[in-house]
N, CA, C and O atoms as CSV, one atom per row, in Angstrom:
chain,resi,resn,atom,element,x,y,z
A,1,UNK,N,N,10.690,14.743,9.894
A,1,UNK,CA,C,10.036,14.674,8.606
A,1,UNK,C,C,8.532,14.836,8.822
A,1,UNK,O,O,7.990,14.398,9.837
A,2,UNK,N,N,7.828,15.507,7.801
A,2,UNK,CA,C,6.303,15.676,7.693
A,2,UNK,C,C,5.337,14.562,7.616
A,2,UNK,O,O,5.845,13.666,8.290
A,3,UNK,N,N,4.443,14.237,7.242
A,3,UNK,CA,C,3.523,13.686,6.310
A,3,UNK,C,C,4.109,13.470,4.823
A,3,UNK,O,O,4.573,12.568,4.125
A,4,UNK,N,N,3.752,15.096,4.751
A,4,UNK,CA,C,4.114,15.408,2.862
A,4,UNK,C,C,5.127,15.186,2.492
A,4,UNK,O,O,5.412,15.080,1.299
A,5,UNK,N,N,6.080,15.039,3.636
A,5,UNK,CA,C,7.553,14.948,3.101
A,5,UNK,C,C,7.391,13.564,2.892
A,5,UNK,O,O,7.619,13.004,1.819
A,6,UNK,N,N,6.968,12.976,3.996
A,6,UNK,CA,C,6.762,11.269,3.487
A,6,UNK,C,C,6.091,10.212,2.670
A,6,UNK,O,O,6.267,9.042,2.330
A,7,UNK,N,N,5.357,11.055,2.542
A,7,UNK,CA,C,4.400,10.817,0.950
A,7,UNK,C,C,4.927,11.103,-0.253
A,7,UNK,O,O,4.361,10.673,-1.259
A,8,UNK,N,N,6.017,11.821,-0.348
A,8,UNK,CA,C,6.520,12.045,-0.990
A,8,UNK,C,C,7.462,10.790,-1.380
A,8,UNK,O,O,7.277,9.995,-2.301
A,9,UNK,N,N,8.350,10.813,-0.591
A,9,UNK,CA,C,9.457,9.787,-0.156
A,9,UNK,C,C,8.481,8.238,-0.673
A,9,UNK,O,O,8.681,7.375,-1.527
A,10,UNK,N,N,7.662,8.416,0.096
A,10,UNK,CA,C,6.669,6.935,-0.083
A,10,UNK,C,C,6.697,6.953,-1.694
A,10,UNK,O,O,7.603,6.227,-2.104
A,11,UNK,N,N,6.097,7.461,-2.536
A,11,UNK,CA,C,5.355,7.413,-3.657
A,11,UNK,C,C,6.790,7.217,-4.144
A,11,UNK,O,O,6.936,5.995,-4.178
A,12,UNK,N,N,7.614,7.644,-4.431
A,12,UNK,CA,C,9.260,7.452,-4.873
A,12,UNK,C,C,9.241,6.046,-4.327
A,12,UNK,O,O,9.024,5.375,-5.336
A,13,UNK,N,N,9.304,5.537,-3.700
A,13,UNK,CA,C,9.354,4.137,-3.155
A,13,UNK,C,C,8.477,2.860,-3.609
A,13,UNK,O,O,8.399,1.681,-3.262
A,14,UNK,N,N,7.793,3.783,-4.659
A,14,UNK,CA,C,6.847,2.953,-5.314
A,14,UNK,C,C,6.650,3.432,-6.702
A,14,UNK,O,O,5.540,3.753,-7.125
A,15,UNK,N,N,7.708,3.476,-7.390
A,15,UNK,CA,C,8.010,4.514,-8.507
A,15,UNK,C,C,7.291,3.584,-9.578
A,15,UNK,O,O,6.380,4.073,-10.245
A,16,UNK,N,N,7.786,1.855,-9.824
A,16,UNK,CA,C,7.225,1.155,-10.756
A,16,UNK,C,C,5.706,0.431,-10.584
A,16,UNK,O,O,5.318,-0.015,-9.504
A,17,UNK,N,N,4.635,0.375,-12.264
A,17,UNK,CA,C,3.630,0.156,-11.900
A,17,UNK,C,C,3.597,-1.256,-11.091
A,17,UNK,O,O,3.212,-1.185,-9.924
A,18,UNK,N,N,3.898,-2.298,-11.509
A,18,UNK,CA,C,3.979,-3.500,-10.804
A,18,UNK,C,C,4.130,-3.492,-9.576
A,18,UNK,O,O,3.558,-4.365,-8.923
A,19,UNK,N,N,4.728,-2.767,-9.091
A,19,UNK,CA,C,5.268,-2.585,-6.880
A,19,UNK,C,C,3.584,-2.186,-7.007
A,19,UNK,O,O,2.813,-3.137,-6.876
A,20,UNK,N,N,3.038,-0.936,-7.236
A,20,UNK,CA,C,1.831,-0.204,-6.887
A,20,UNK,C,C,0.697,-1.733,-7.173
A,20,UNK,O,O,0.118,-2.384,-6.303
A,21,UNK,N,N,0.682,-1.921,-8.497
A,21,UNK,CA,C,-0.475,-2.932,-8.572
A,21,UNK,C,C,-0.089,-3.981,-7.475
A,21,UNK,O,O,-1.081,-4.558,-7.030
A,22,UNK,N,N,1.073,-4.365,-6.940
A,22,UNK,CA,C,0.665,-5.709,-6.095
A,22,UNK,C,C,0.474,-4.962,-4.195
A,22,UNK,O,O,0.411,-5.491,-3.085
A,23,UNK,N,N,0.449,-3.780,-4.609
A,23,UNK,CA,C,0.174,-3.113,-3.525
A,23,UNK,C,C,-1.348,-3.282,-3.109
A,23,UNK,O,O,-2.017,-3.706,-2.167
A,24,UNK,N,N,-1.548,-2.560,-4.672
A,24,UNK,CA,C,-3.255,-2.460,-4.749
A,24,UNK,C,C,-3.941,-3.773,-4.267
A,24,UNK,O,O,-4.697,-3.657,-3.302
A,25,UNK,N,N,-3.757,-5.115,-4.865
A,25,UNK,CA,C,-3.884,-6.035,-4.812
A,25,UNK,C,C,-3.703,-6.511,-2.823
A,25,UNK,O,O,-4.802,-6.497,-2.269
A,26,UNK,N,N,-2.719,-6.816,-2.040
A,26,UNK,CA,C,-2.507,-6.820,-0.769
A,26,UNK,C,C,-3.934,-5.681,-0.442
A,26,UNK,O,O,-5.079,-6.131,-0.412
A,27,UNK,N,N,-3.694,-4.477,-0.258
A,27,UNK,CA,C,-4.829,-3.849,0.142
A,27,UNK,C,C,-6.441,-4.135,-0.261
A,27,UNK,O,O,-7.446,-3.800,0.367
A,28,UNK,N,N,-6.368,-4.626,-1.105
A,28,UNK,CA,C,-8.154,-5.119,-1.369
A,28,UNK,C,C,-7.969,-6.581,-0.518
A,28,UNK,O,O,-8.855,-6.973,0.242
A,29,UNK,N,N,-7.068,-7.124,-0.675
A,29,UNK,CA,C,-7.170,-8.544,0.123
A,29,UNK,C,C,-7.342,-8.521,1.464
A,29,UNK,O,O,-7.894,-9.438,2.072
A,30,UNK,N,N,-6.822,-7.339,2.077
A,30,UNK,CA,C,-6.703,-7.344,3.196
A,30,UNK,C,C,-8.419,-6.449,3.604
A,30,UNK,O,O,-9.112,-6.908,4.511
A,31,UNK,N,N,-8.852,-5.286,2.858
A,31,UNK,CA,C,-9.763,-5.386,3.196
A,31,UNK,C,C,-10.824,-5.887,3.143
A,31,UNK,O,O,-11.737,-5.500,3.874
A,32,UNK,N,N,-11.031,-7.277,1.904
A,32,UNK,CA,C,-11.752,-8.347,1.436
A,32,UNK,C,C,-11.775,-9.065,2.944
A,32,UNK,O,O,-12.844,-9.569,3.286
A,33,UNK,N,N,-10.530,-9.139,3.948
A,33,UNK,CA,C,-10.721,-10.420,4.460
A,33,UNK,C,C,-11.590,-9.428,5.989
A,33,UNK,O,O,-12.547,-9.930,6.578
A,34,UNK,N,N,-11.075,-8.185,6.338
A,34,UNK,CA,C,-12.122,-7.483,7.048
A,34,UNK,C,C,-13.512,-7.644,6.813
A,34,UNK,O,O,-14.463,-8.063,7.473
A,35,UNK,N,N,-13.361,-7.227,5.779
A,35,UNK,CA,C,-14.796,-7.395,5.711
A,35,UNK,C,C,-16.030,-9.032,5.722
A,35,UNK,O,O,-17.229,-9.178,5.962
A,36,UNK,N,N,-14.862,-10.003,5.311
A,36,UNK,CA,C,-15.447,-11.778,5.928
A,36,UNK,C,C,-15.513,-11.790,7.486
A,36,UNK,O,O,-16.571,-12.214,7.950
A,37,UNK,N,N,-14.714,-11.460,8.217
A,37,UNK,CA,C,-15.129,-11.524,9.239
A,37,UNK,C,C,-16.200,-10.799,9.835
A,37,UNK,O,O,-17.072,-11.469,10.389
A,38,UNK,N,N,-16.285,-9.770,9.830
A,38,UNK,CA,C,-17.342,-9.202,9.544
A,38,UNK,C,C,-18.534,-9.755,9.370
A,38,UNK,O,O,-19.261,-9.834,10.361
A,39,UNK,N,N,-19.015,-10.268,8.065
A,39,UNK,CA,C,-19.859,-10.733,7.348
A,39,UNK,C,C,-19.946,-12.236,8.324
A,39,UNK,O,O,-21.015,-12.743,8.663
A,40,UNK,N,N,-18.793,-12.705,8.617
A,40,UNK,CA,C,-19.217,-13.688,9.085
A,40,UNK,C,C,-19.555,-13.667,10.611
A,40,UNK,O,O,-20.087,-14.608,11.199
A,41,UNK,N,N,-19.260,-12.725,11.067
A,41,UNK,CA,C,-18.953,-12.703,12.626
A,41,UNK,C,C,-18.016,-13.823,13.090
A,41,UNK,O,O,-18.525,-14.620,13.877
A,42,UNK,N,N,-16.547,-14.056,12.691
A,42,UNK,CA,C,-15.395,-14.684,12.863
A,42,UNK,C,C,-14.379,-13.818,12.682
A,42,UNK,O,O,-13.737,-13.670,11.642
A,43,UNK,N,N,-14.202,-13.101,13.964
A,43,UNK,CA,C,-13.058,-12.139,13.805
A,43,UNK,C,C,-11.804,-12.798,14.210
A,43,UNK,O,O,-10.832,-12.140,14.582
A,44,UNK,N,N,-11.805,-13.935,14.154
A,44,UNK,CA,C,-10.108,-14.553,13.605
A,44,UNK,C,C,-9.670,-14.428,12.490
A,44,UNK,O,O,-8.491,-14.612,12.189
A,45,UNK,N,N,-10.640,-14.068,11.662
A,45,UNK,CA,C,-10.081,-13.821,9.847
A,45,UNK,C,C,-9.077,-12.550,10.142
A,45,UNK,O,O,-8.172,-12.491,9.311
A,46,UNK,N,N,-9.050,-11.741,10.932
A,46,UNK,CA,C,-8.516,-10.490,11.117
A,46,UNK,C,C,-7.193,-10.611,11.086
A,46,UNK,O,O,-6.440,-9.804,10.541
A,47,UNK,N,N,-6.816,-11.748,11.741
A,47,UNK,CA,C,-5.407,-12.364,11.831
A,47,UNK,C,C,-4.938,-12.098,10.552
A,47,UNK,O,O,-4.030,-11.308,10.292
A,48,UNK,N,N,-5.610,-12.814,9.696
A,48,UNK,CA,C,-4.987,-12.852,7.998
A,48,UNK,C,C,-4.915,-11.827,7.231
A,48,UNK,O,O,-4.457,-11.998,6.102
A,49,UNK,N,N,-5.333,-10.544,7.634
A,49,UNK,CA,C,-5.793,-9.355,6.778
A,49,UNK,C,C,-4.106,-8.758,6.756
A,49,UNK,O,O,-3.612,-8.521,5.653
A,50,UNK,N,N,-3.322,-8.547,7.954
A,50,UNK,CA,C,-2.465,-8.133,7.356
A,50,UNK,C,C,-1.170,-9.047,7.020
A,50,UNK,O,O,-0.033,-8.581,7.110
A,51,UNK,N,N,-1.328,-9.872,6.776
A,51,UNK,CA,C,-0.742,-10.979,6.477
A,51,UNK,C,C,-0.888,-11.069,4.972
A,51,UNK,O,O,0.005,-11.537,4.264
A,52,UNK,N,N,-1.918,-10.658,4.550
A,52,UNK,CA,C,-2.103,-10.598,3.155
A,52,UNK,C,C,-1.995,-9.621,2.678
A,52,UNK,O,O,-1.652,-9.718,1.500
A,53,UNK,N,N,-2.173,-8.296,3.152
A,53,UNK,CA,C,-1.398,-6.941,3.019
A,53,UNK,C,C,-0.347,-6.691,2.851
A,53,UNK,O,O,-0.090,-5.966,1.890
A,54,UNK,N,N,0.361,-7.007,3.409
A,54,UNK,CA,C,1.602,-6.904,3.880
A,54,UNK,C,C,2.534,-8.259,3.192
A,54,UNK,O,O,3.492,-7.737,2.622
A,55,UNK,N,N,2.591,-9.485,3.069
A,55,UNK,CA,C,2.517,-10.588,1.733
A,55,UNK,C,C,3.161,-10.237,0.364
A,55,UNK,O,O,4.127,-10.839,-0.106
A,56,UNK,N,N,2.322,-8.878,-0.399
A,56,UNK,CA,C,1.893,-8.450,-1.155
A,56,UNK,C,C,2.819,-7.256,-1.582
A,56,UNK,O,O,3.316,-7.004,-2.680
A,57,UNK,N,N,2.897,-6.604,-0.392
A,57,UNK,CA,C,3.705,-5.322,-0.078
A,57,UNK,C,C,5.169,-5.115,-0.148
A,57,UNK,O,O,5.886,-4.292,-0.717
A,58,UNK,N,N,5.441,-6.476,0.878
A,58,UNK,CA,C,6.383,-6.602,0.297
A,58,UNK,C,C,7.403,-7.580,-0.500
A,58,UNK,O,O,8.631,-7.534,-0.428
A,59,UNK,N,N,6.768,-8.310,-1.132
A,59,UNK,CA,C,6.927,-8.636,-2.573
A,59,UNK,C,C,7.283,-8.114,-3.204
A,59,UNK,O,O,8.196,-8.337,-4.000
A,60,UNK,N,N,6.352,-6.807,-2.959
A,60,UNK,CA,C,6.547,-6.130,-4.573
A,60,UNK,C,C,8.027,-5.600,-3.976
A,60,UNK,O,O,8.839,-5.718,-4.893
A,61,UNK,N,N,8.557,-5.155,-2.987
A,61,UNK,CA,C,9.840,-4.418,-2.694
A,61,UNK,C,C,10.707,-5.499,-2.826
A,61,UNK,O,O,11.270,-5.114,-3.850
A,62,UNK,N,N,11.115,-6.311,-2.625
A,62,UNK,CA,C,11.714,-7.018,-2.592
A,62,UNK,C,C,12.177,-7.481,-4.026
A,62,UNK,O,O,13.380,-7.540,-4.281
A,63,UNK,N,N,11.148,-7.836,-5.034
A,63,UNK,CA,C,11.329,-8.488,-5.988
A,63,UNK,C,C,10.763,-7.693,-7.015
A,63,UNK,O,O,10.477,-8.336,-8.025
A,64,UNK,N,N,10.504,-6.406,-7.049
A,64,UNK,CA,C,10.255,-5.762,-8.559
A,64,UNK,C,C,11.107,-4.516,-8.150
A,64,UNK,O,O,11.967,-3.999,-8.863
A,65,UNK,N,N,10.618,-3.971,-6.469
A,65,UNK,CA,C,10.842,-2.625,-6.976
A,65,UNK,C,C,12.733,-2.716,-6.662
A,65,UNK,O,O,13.560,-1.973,-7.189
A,66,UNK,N,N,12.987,-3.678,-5.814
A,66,UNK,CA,C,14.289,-4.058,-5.058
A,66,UNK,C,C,14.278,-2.574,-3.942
A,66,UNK,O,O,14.784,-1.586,-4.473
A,67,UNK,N,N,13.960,-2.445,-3.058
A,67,UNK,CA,C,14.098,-1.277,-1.890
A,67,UNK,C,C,13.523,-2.497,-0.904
A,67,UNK,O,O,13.248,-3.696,-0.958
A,68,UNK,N,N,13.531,-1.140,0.234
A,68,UNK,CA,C,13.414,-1.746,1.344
A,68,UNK,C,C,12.077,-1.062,1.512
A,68,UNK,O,O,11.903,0.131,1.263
A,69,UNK,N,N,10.886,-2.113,2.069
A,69,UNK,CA,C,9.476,-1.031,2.220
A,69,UNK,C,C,9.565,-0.261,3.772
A,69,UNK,O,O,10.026,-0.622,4.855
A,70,UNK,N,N,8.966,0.824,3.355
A,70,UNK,CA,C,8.990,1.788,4.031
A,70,UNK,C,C,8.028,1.422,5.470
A,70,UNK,O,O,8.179,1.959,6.567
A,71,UNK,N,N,7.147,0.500,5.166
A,71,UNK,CA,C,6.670,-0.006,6.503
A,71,UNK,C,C,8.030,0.053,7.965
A,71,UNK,O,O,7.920,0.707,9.002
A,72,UNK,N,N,9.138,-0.793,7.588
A,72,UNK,CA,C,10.245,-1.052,8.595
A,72,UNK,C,C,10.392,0.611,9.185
A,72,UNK,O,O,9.898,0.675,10.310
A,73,UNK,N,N,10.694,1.349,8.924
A,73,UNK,CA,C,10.779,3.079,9.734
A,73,UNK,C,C,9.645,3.877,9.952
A,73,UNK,O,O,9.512,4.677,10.878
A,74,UNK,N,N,8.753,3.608,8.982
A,74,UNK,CA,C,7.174,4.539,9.555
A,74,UNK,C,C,6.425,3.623,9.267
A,74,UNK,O,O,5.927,3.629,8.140
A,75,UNK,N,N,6.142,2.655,10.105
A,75,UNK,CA,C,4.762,1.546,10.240
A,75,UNK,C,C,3.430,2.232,9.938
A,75,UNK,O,O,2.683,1.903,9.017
A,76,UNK,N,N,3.188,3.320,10.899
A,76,UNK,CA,C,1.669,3.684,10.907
A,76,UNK,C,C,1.458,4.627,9.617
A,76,UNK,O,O,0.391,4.434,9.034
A,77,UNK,N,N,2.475,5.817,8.968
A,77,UNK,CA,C,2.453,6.433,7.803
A,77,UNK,C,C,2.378,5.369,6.557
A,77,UNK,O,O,1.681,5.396,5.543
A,78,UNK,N,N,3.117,4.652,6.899
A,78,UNK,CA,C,3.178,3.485,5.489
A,78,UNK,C,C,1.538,2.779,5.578
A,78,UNK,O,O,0.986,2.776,4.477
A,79,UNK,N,N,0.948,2.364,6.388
A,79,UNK,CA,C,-0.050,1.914,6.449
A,79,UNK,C,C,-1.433,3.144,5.700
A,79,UNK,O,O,-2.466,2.887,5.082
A,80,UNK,N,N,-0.906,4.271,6.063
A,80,UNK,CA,C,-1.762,5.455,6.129
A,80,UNK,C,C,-1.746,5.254,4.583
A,80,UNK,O,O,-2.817,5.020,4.024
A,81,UNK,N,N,-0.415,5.343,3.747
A,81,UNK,CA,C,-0.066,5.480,2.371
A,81,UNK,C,C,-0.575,4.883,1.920
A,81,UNK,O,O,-1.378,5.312,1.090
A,82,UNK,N,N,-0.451,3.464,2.166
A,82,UNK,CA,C,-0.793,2.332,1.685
A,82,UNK,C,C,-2.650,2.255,1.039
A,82,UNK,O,O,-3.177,1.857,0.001
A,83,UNK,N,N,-2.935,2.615,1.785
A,83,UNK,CA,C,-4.610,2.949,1.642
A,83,UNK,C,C,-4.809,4.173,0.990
A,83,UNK,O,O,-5.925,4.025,0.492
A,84,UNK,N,N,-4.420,5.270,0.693
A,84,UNK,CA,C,-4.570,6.395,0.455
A,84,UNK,C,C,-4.277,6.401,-0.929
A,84,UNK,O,O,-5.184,6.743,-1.688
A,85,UNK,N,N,-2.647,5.934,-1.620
A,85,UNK,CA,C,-2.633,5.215,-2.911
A,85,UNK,C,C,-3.484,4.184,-3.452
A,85,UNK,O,O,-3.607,3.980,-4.660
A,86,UNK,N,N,-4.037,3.573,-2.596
A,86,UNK,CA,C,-4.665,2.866,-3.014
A,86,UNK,C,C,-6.010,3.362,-3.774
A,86,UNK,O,O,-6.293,3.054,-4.932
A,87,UNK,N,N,-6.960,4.366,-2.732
A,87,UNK,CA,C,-8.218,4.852,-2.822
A,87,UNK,C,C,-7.811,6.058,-3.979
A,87,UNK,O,O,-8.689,6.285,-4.812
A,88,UNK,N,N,-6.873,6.635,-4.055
A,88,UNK,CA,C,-6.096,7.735,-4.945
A,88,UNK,C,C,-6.255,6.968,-6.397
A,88,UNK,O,O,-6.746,7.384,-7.446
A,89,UNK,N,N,-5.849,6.102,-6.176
A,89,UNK,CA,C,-5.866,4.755,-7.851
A,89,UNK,C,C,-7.307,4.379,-7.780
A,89,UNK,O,O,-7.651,4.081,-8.924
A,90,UNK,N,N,-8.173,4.275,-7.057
A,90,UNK,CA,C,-9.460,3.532,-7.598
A,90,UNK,C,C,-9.993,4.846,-8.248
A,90,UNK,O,O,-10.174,4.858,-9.466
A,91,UNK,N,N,-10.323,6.255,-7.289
A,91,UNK,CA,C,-10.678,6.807,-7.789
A,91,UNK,C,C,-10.142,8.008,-9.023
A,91,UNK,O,O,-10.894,8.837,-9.535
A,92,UNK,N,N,-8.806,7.862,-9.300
A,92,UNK,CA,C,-8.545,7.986,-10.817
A,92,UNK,C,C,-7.691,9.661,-10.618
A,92,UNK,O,O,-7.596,10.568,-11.445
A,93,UNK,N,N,-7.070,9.568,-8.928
A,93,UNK,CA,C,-6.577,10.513,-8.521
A,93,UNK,C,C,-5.120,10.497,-8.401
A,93,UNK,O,O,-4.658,11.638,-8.368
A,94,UNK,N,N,-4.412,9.735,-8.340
A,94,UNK,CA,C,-3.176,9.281,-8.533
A,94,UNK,C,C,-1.821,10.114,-8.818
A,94,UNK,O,O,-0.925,10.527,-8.082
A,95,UNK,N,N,-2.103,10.192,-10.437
A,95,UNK,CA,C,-1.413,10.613,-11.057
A,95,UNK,C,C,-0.653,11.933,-11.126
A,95,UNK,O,O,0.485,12.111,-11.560
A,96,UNK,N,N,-1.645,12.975,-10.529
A,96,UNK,CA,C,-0.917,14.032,-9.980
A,96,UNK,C,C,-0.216,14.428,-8.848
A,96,UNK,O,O,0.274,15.526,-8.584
A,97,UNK,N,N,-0.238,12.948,-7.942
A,97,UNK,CA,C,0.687,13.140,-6.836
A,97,UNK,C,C,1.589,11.917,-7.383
A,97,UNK,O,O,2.694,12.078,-6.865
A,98,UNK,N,N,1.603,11.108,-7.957
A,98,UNK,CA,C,3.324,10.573,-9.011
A,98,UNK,C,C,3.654,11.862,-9.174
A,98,UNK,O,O,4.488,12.551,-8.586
A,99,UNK,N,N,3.142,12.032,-9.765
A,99,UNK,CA,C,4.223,13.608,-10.652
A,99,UNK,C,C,4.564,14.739,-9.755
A,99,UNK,O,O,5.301,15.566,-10.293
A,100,UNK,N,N,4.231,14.991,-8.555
A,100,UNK,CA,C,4.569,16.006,-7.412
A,100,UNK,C,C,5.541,15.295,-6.904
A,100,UNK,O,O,6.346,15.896,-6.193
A,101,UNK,N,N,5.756,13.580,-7.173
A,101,UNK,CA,C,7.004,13.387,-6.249
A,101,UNK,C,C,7.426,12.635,-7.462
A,101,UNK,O,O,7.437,11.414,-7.307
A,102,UNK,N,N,7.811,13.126,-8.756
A,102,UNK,CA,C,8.246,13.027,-9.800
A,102,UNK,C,C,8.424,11.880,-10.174
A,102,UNK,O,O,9.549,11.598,-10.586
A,103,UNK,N,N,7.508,10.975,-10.157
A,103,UNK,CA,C,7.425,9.469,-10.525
A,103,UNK,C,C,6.172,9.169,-11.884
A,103,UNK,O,O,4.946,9.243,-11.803
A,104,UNK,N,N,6.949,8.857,-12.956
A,104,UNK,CA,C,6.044,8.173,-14.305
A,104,UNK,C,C,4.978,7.353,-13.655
A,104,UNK,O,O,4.911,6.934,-12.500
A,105,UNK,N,N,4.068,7.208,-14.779
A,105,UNK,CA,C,3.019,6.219,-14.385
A,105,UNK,C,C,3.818,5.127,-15.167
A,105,UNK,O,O,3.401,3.969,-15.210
């Protein structure tokens, strides 16, 4: 399988808004808590970043979208996604890759 093929697959895997928003949500938390350590120079916060990412992630699979998240077979693509939908939704880009992998807003 590709990328595109899996981005594809991914975004289908995240068909309802609620899975995506508590996605969105895990991903700002997680880079909220990067960035405390950081800020603080206590890079044990790092521990928690994907803990709260991931928390979040899959929640939403479990209990809205009911699938299995795609993290478990492509860890590093799902991570890739994960951020990419994310930055795709802040900046108001989204919507035309739902609809390339034929998913409503």
């Amino acid at each position: 399988m590709t990328y595109g093929e899996f981005w594809l697959r991914y975004l289908r895997a995240h068909a309802r808004p609620a899975t995506r928003v508590l996605h969105y949500c895990g991903s700002a938390a997680a880079l909220a808590i990067i960035a405390l350590a950081v800020y603080t120079d206590d890079y044990l916060w790092l521990v928690f970043a994907p803990v709260a990412g991931y928390s979040f992630a899959w929640g939403a699979h479990f209990y809205v979208e009911h699938n299995r998240p795609e993290t478990f077979g492509h860890p590093f693509w799902s991570l890739i996604s994960d951020f990419r939908m994310f930055f795709l939704f802040l900046s108001g880009r989204l919507a035309s890759h739902l609809a390339a992998a034929g998913v409503g807003l």
